[in-house]
N, C-alpha and C positions, 0 to 999 in steps of 0.2 A: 049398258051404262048410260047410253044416250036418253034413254028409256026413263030411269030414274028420277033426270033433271039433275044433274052433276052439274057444279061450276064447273065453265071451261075450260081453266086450268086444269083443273082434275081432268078432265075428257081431252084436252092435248097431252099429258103427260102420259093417259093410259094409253093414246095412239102412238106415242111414241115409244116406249114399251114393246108393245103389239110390232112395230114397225123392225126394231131390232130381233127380237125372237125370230117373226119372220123372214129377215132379212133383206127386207124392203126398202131399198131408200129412196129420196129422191136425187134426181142426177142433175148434173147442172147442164140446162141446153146452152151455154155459152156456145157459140159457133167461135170455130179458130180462124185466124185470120187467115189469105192465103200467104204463101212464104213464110208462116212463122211456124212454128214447132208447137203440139198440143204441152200445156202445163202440164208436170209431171204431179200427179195426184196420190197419195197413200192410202191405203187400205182401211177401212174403219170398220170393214168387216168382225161380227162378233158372234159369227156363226157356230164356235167349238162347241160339243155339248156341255162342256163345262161354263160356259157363258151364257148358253139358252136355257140351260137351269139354272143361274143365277138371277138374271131378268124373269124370268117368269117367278121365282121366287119375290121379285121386285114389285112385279105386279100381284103377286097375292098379298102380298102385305100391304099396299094398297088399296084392295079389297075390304081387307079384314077393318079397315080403320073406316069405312063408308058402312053404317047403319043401313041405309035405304038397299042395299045391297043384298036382295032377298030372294034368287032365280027358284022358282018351281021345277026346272028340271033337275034329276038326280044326278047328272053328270058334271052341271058346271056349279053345283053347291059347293060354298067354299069349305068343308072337309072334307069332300070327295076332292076336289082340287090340290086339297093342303097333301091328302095321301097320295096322291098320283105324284106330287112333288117329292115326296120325302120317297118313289119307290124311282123318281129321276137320279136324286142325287145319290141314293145308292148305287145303282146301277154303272154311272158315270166316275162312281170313286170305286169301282171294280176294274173298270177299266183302267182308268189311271194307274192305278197299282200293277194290272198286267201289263202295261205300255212298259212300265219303267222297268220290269224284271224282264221285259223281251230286250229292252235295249241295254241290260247288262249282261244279259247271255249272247247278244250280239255283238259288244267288247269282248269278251272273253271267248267270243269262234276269233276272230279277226286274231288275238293274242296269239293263238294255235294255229292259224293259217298261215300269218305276215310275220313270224318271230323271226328275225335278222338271219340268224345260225339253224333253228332245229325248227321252222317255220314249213308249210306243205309245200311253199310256191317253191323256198331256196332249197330245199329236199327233191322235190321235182327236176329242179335246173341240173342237180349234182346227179340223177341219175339220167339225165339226158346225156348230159356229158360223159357217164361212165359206160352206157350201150354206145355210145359213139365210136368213143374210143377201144371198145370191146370187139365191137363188129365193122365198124365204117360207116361213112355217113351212107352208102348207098345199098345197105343190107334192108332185108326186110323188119327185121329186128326192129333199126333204129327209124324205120319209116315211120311205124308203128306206134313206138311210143314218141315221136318226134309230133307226132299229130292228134296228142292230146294237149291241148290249151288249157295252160294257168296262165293270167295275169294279175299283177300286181296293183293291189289297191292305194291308190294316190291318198 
């Protein structure tokens, strides 16, 4: 792009584009003082794949409005780029879709594991307590199944 002769607006914006995607930033060399406590700073990270195909979609639309924008390689021509995008954001809303149906089949084991009454862990305890009581705590019996571990999810 630098190549082109782009205003440098345009050529900061596409670096900072470029910057996010990659996850580059810059940090601040602020040195901390001694005795004081480093500033607490928050994340501005926008690394998910659903945000680096967002930006990057950001940056082709960028592209596509720059005439002078005319690369001879076949790889970064902008509809080899626009298709490579549109098989990103597929891809990523595949995902998405299986993320959400694993974390509903993940509620529904936890329902069947942790149910108060008919639950594995409180089924487990009831038959720990009934070899107990069946055999003694110091049977082999109840050794046995005394030393299989459930615990209960907080």
């Amino acid at each position: 792009m630098e190549i082109v002769g782009l205003p440098q607006g345009t050529l900061n914006q596409a670096r900072s584009l470029t910057q996010t995607i990659q996850g580059s930033s810059r940090k601040s060399k602020t040195p901390v003082e001694e005795g004081k406590e480093a500033p607490k700073t928050s994340s501005t990270s926008r690394q998910s794949f659903t945000s680096k195909t967002e930006n990057f979609g950001l940056l082709l639309q960028m592209l596509s409005t720059l005439p002078a924008y005319t690369p001879n390689e076949d790889n970064i021509k902008l509809q080899n780029l626009s298709t490579y995008h549109d098989s990103l954001k597929a891809a990523t809303l595949a995902v998405d879709q299986t993320e959400s149906e694993l974390n509903t089949r993940i509620i529904e084991r936890d329902r069947i594991l942790y149910a108060e009454e008919t639950g594995v862990y409180a089924i487990s305890l009831k038959i720990k307590k009934y070899v107990k009581s069946l055999y003694g705590a110091t049977s082999p019996e109840y050794t046995t199944v005394s030393a299989i571990e459930f615990t209960k999810r907080k």
